[in-house]
mmCIF file of the N, C-alpha and C atoms, coordinates in Angstrom:
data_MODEL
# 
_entry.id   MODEL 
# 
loop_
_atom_site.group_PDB 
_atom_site.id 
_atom_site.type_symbol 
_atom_site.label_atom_id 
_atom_site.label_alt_id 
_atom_site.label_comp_id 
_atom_site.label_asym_id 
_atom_site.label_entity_id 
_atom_site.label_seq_id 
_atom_site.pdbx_PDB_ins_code 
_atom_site.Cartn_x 
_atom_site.Cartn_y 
_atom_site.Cartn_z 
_atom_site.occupancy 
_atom_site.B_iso_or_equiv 
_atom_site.pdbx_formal_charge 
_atom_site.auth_seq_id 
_atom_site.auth_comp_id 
_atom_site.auth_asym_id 
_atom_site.auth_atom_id 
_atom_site.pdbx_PDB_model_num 
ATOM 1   N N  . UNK A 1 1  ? 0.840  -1.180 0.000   1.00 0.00 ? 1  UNK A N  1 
ATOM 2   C CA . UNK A 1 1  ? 0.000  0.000  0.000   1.00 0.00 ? 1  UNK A CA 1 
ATOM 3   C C  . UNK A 1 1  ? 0.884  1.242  0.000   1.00 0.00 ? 1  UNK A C  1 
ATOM 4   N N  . UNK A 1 2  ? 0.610  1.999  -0.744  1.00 0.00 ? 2  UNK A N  1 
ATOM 5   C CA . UNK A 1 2  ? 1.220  3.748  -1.034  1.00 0.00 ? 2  UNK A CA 1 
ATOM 6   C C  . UNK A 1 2  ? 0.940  4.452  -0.177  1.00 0.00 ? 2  UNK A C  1 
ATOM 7   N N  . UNK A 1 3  ? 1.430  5.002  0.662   1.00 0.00 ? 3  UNK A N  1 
ATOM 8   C CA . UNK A 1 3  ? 1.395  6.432  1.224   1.00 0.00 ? 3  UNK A CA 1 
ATOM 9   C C  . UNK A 1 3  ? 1.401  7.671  0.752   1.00 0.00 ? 3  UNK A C  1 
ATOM 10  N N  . UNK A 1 4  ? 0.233  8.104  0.439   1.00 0.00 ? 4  UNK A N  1 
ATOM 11  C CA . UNK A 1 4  ? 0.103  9.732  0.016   1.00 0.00 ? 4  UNK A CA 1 
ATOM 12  C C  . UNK A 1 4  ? -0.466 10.690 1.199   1.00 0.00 ? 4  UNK A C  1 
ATOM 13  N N  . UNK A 1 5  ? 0.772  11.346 1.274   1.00 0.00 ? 5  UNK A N  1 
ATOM 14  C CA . UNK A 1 5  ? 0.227  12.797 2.567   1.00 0.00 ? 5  UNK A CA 1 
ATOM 15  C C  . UNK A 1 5  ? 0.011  14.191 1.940   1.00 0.00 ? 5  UNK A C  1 
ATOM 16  N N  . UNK A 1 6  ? -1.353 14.661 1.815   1.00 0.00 ? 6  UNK A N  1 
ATOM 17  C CA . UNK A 1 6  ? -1.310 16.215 1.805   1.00 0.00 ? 6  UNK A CA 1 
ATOM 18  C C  . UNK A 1 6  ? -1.008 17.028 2.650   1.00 0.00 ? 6  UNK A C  1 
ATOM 19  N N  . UNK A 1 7  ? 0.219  18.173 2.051   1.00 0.00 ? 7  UNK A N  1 
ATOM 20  C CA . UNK A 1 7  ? 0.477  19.068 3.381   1.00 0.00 ? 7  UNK A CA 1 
ATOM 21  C C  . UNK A 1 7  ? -0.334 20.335 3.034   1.00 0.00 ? 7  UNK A C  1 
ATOM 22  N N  . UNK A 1 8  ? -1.088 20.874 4.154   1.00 0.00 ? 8  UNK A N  1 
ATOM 23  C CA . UNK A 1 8  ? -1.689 22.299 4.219   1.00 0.00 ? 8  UNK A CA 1 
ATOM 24  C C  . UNK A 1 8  ? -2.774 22.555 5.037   1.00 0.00 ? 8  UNK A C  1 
ATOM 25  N N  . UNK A 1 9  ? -3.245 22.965 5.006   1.00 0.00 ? 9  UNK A N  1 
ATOM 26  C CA . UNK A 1 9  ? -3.882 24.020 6.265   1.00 0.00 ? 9  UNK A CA 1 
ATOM 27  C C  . UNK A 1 9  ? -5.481 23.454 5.356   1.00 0.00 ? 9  UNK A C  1 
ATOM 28  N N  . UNK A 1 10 ? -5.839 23.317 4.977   1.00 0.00 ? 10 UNK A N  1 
ATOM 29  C CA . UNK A 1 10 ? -7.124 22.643 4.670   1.00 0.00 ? 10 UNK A CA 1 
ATOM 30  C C  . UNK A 1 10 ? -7.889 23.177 4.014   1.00 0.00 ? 10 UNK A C  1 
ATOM 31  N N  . UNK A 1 11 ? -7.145 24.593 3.210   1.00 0.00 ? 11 UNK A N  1 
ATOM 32  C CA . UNK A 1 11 ? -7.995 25.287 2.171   1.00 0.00 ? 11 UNK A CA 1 
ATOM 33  C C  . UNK A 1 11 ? -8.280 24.515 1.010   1.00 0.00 ? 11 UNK A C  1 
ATOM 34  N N  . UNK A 1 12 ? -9.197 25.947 0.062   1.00 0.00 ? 12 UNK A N  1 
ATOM 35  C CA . UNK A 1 12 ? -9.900 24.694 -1.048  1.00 0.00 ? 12 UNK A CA 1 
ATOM 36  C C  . UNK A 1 12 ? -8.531 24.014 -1.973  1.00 0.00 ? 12 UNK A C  1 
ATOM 37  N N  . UNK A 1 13 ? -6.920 24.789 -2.683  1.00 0.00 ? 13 UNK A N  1 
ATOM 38  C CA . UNK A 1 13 ? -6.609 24.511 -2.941  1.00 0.00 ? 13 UNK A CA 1 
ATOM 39  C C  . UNK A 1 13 ? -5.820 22.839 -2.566  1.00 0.00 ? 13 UNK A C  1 
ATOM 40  N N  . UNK A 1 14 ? -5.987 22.734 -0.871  1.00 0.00 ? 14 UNK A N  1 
ATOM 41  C CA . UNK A 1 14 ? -5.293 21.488 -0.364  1.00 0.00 ? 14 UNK A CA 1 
ATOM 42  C C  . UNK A 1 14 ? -6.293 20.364 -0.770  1.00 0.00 ? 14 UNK A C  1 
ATOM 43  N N  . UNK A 1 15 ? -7.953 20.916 -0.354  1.00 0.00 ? 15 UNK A N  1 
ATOM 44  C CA . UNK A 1 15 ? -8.639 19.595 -0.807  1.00 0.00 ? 15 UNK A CA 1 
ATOM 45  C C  . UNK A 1 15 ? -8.765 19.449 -2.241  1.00 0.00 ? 15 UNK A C  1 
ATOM 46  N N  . UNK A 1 16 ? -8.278 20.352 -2.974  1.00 0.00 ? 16 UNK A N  1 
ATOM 47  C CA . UNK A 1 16 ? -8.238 19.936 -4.360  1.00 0.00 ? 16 UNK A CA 1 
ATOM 48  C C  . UNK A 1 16 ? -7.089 18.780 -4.882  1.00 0.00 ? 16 UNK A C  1 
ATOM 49  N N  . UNK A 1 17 ? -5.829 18.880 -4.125  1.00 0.00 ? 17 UNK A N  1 
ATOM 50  C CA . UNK A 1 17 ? -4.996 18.171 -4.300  1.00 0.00 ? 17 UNK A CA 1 
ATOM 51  C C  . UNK A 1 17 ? -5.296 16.850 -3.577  1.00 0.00 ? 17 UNK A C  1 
ATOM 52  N N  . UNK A 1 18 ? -5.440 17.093 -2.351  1.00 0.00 ? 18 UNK A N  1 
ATOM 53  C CA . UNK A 1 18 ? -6.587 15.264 -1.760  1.00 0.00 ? 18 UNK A CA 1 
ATOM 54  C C  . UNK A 1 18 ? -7.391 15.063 -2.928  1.00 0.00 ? 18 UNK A C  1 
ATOM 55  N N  . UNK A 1 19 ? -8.133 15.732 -3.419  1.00 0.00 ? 19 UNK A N  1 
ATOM 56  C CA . UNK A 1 19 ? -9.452 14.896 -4.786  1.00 0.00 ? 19 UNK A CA 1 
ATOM 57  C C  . UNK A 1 19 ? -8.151 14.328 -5.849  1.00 0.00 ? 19 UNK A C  1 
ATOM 58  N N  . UNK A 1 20 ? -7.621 15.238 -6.196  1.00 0.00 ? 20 UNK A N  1 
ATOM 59  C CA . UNK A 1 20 ? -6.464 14.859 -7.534  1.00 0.00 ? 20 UNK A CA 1 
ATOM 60  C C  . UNK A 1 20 ? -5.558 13.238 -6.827  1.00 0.00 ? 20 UNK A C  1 
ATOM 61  N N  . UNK A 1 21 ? -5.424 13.235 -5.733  1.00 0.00 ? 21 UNK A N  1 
ATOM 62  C CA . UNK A 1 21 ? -4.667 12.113 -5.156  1.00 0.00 ? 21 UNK A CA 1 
ATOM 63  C C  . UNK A 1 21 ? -5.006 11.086 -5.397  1.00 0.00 ? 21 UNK A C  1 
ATOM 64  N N  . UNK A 1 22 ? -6.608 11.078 -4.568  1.00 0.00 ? 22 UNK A N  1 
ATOM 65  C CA . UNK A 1 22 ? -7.785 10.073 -4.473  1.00 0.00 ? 22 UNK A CA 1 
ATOM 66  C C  . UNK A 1 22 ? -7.958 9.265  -5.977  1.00 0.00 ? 22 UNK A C  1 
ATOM 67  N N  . UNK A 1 23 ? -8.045 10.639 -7.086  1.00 0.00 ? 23 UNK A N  1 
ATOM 68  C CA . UNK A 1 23 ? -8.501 9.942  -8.755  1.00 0.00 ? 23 UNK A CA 1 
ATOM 69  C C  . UNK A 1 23 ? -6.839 9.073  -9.154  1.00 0.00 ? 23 UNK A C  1 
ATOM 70  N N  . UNK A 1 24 ? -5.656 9.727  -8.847  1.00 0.00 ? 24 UNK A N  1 
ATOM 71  C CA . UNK A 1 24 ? -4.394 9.322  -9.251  1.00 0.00 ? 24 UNK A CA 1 
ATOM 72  C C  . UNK A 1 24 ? -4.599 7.793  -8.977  1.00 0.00 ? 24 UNK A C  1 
ATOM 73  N N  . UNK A 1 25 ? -4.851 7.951  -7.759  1.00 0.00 ? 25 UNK A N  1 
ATOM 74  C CA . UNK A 1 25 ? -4.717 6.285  -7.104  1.00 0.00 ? 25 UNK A CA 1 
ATOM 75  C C  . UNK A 1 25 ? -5.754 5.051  -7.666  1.00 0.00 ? 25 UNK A C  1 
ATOM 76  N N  . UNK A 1 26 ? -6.512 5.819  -8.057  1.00 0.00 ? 26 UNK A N  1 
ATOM 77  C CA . UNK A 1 26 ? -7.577 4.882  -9.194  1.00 0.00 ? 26 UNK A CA 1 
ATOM 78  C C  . UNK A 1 26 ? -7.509 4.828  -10.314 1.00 0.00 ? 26 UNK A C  1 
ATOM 79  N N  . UNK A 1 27 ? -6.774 5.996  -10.961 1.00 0.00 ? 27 UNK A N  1 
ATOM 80  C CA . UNK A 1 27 ? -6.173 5.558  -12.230 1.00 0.00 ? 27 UNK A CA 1 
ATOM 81  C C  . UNK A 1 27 ? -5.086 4.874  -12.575 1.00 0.00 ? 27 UNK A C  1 
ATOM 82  N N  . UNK A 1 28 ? -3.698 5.099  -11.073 1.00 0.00 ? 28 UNK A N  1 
ATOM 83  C CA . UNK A 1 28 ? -2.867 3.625  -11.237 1.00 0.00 ? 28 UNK A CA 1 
ATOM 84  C C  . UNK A 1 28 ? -3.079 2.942  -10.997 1.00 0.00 ? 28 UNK A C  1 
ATOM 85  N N  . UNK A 1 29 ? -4.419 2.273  -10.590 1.00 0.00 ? 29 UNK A N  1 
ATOM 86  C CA . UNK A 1 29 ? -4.625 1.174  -9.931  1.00 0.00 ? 29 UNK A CA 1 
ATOM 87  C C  . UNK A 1 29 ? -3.821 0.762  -8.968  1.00 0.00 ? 29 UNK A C  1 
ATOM 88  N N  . UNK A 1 30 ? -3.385 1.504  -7.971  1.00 0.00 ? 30 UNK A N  1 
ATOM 89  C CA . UNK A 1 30 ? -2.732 1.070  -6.717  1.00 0.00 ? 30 UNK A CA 1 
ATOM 90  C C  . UNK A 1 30 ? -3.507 1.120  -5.291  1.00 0.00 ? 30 UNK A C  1 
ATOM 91  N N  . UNK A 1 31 ? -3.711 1.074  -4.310  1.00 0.00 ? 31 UNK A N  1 
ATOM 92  C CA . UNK A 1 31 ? -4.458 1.122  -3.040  1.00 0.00 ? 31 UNK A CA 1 
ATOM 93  C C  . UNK A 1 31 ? -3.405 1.824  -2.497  1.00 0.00 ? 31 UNK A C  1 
ATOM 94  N N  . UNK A 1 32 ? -4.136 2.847  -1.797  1.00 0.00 ? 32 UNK A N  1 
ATOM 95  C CA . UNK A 1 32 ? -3.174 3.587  -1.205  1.00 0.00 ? 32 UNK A CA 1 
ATOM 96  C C  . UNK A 1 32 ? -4.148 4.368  0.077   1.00 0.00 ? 32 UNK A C  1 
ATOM 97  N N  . UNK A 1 33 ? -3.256 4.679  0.999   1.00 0.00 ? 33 UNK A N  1 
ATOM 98  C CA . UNK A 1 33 ? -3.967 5.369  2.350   1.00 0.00 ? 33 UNK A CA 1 
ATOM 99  C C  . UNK A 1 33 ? -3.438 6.893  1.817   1.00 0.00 ? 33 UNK A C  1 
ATOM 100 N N  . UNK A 1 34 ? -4.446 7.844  2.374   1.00 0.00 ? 34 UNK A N  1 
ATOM 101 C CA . UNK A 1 34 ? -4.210 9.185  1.983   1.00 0.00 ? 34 UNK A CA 1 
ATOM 102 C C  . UNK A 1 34 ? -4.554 9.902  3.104   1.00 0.00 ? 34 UNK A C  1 
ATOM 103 N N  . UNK A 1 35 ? -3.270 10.868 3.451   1.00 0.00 ? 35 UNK A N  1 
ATOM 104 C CA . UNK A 1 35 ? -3.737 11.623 5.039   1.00 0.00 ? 35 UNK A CA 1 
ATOM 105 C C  . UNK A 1 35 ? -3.438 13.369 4.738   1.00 0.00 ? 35 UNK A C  1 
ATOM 106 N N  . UNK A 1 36 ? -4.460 13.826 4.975   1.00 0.00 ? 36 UNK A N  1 
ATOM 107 C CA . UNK A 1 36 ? -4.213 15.213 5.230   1.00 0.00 ? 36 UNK A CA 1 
ATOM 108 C C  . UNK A 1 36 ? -3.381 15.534 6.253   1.00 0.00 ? 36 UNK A C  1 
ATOM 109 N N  . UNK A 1 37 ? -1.932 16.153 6.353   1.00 0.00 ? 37 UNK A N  1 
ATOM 110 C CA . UNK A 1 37 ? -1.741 17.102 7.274   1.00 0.00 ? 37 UNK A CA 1 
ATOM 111 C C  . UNK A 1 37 ? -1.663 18.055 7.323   1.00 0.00 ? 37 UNK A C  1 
ATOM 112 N N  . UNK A 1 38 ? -2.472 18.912 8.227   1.00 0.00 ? 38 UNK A N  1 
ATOM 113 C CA . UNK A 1 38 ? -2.580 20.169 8.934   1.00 0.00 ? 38 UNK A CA 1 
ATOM 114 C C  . UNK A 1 38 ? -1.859 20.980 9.795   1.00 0.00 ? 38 UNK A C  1 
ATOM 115 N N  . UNK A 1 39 ? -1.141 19.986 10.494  1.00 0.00 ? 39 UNK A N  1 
ATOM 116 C CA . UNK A 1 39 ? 0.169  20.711 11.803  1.00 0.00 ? 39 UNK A CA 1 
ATOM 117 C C  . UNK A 1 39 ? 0.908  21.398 10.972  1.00 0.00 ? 39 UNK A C  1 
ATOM 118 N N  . UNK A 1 40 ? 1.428  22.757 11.216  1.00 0.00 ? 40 UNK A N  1 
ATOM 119 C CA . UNK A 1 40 ? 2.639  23.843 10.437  1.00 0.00 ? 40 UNK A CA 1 
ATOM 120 C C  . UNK A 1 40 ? 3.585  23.120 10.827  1.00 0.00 ? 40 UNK A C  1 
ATOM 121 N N  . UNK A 1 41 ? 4.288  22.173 12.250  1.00 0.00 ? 41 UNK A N  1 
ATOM 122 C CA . UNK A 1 41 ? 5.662  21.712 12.610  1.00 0.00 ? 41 UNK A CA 1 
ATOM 123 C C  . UNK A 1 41 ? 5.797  20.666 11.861  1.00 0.00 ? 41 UNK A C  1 
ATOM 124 N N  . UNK A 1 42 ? 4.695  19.554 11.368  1.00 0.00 ? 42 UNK A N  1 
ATOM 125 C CA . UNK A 1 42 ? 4.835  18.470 10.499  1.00 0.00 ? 42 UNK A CA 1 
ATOM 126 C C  . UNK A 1 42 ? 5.228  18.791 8.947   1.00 0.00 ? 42 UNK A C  1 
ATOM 127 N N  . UNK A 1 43 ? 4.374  19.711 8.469   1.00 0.00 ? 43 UNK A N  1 
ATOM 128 C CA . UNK A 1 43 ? 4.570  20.489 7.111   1.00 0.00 ? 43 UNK A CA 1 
ATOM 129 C C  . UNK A 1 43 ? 6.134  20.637 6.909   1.00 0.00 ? 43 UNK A C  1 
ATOM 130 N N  . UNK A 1 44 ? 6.756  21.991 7.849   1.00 0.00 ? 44 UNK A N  1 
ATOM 131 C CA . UNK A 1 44 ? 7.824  21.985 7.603   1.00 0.00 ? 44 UNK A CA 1 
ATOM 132 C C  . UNK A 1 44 ? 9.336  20.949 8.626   1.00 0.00 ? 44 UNK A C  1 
ATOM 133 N N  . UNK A 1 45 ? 8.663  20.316 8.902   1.00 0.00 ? 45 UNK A N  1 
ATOM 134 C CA . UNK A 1 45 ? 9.892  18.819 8.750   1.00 0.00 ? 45 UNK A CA 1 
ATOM 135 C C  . UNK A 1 45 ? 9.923  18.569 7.541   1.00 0.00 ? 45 UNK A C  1 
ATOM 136 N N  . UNK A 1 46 ? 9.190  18.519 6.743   1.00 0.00 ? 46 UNK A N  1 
ATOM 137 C CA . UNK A 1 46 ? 8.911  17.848 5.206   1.00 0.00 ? 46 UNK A CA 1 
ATOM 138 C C  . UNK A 1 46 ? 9.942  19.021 4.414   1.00 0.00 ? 46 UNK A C  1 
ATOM 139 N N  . UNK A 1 47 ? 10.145 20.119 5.203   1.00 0.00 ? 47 UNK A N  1 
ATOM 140 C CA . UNK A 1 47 ? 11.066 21.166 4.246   1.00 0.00 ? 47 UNK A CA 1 
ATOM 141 C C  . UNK A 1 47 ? 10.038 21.691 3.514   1.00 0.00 ? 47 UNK A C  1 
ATOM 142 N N  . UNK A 1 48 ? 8.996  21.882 3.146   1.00 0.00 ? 48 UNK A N  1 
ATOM 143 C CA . UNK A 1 48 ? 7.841  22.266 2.425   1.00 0.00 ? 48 UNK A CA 1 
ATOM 144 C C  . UNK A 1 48 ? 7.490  23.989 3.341   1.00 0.00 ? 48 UNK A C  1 
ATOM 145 N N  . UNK A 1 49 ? 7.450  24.555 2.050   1.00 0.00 ? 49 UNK A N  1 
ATOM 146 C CA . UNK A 1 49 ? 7.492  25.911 3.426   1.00 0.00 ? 49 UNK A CA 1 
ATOM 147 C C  . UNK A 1 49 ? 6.179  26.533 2.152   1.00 0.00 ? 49 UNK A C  1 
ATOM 148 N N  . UNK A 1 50 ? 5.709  26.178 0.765   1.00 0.00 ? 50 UNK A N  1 
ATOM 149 C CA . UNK A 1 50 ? 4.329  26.253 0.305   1.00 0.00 ? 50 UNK A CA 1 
ATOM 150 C C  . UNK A 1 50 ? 3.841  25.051 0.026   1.00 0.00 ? 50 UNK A C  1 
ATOM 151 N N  . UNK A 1 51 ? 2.566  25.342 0.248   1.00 0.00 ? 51 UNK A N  1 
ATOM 152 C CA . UNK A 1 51 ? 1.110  24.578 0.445   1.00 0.00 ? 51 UNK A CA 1 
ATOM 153 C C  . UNK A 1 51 ? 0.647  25.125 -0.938  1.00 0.00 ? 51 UNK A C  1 
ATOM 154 N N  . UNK A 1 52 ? -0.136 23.933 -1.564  1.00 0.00 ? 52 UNK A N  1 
ATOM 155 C CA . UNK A 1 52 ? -0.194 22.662 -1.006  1.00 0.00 ? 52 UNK A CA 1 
ATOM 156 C C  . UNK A 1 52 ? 0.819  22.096 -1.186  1.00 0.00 ? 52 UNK A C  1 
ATOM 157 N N  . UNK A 1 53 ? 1.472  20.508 -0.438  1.00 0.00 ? 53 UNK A N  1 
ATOM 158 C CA . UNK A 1 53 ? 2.223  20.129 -0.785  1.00 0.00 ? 53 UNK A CA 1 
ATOM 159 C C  . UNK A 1 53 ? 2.216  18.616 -0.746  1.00 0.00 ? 53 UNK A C  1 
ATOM 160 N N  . UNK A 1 54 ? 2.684  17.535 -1.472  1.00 0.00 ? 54 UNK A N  1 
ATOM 161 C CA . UNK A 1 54 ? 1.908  16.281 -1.701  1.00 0.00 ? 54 UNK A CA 1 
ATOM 162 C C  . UNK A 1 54 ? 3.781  15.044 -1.529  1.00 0.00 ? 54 UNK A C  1 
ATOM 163 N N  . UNK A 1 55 ? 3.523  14.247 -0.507  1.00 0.00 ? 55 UNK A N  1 
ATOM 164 C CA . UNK A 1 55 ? 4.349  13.180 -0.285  1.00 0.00 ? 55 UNK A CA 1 
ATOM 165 C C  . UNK A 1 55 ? 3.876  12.255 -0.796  1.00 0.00 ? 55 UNK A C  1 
ATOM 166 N N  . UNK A 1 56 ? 5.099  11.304 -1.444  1.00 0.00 ? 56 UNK A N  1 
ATOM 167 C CA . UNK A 1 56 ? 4.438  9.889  -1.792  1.00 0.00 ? 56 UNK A CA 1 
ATOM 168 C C  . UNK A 1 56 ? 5.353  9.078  -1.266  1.00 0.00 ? 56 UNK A C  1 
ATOM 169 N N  . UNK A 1 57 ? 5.490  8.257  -0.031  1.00 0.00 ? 57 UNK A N  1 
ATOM 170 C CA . UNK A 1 57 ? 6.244  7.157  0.244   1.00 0.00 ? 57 UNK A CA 1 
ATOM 171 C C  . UNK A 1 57 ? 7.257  8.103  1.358   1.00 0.00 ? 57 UNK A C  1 
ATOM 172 N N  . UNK A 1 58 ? 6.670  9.430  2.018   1.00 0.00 ? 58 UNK A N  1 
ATOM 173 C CA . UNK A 1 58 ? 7.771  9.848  2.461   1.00 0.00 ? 58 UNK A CA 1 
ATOM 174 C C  . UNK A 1 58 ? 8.559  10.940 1.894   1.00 0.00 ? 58 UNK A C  1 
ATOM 175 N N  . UNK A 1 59 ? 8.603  10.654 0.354   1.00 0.00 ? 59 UNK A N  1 
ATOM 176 C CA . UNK A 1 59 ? 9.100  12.183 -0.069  1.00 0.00 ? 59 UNK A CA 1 
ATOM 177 C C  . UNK A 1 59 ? 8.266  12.986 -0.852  1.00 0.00 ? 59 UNK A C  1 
ATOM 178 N N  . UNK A 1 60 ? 8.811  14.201 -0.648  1.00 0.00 ? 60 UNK A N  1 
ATOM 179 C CA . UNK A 1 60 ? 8.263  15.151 -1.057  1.00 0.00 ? 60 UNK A CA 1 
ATOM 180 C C  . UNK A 1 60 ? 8.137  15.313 -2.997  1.00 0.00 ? 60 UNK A C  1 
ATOM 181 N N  . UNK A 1 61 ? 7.567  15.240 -3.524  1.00 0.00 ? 61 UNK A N  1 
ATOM 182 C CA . UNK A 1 61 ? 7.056  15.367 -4.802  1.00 0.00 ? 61 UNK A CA 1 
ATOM 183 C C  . UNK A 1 61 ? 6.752  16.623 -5.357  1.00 0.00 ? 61 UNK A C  1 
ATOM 184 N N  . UNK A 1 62 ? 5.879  17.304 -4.703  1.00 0.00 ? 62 UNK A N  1 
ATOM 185 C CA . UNK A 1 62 ? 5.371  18.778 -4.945  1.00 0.00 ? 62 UNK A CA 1 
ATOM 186 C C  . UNK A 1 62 ? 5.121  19.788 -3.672  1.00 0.00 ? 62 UNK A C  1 
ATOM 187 N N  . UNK A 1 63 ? 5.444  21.010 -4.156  1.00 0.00 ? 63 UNK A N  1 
ATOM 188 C CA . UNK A 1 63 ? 5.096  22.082 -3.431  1.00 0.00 ? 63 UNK A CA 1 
ATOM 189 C C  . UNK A 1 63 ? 4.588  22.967 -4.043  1.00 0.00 ? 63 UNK A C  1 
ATOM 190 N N  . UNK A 1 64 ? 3.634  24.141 -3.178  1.00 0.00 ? 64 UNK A N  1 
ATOM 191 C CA . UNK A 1 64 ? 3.313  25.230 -3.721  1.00 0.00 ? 64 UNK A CA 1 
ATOM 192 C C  . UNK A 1 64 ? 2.462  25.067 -4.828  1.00 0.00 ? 64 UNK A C  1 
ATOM 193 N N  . UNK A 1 65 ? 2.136  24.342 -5.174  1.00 0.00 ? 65 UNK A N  1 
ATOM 194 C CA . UNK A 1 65 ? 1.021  24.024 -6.624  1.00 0.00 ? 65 UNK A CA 1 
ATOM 195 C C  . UNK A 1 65 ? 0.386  22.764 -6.538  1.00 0.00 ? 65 UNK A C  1 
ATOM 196 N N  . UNK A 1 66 ? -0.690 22.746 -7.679  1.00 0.00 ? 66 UNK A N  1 
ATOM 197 C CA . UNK A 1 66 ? -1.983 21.397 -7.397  1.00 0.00 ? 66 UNK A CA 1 
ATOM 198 C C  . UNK A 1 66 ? -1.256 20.691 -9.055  1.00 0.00 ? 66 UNK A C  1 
ATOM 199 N N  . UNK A 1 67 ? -0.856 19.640 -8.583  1.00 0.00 ? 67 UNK A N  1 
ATOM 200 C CA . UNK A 1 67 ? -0.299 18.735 -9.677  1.00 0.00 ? 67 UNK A CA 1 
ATOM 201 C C  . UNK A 1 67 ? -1.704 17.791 -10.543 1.00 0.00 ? 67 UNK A C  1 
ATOM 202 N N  . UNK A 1 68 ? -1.823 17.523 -11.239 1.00 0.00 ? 68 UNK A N  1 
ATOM 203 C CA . UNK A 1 68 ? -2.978 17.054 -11.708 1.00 0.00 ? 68 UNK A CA 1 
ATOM 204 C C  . UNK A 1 68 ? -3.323 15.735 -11.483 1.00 0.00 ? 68 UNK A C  1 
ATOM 205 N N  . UNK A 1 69 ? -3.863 14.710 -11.549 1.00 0.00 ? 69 UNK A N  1 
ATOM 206 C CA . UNK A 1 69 ? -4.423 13.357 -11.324 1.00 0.00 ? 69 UNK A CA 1 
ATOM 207 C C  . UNK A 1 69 ? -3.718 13.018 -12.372 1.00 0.00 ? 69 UNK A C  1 
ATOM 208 N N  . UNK A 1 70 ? -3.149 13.348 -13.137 1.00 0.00 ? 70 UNK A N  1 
ATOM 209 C CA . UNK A 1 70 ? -2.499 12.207 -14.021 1.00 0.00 ? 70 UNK A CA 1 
ATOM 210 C C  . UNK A 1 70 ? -1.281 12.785 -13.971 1.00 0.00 ? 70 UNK A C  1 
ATOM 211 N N  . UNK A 1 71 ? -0.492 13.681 -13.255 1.00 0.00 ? 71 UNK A N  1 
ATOM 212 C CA . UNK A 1 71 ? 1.050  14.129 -12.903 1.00 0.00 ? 71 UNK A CA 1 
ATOM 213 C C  . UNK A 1 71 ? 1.199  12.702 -11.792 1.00 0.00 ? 71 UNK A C  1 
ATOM 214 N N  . UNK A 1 72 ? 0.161  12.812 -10.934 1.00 0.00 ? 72 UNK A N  1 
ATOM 215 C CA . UNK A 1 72 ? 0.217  12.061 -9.412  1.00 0.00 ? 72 UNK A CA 1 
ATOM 216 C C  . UNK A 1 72 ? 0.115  10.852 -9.839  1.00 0.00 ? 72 UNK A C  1 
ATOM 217 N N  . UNK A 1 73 ? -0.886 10.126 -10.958 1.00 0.00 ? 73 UNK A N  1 
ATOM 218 C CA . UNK A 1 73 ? -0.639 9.242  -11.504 1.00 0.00 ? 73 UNK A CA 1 
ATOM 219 C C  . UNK A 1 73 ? 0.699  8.414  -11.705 1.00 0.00 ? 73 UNK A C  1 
ATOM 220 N N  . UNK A 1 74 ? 1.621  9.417  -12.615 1.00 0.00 ? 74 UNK A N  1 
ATOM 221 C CA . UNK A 1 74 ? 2.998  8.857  -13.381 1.00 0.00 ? 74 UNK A CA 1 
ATOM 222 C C  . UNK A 1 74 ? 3.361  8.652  -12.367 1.00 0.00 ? 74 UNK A C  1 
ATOM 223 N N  . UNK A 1 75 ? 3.665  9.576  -10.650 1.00 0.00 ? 75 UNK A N  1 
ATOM 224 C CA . UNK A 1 75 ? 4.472  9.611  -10.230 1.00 0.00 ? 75 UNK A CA 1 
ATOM 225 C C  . UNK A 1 75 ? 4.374  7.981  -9.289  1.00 0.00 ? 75 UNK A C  1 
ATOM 226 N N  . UNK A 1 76 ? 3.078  8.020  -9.169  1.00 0.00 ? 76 UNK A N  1 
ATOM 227 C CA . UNK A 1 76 ? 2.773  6.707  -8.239  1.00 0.00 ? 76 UNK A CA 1 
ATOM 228 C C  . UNK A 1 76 ? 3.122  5.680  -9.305  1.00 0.00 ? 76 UNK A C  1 
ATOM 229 N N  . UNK A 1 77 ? 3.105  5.593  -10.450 1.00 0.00 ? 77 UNK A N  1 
ATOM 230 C CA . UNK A 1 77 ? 3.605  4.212  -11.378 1.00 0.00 ? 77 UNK A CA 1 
ATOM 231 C C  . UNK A 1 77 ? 4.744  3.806  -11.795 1.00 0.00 ? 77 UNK A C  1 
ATOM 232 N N  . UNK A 1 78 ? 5.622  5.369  -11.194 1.00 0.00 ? 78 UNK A N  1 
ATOM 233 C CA . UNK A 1 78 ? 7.010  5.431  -11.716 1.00 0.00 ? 78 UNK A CA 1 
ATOM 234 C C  . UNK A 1 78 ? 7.835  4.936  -10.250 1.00 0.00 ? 78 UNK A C  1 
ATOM 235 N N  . UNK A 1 79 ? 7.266  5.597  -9.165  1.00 0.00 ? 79 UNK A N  1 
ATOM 236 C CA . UNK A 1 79 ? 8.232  4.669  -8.236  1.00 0.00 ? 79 UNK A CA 1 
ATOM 237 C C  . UNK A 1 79 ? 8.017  3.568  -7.004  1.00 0.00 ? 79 UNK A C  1 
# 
């Protein structure tokens, strides 16, 4: 199972990137758990200092922008 974490404060742009996650993971056909975080001290452990920002497996992938369901796609099929 994949680990995908959204980092941000829970505006519309963060739940846009949770929806884009959610479709990624059904279009690679992978199962994956998906967690919003909200804490500012968790965010920036991640080194992520803009929101939104999207982990897969632990690392950081994107910041500061909403990557699309089929960016999040490649990335979940590629590693």
């Amino acid at each position: 199972m994949r680990t995908l974490e959204v980092l941000g404060s829970g505006c519309p742009n963060c739940r846009r990137l949770e929806a884009n996650a959610r479709e990624a993971a059904v279009m690679a056909g992978v199962e994956a758990e998906i967690r919003h975080v909200t804490d500012p001290r968790e965010i920036v452990a991640f080194g992520v200092m803009s929101t939104p920002g999207l982990v897969i497996d632990g690392k950081v992938v994107s910041a500061g922008r909403i990557p699309s369901a089929g960016d999040i796609a490649l990335w979940l099929s590629e590693s």
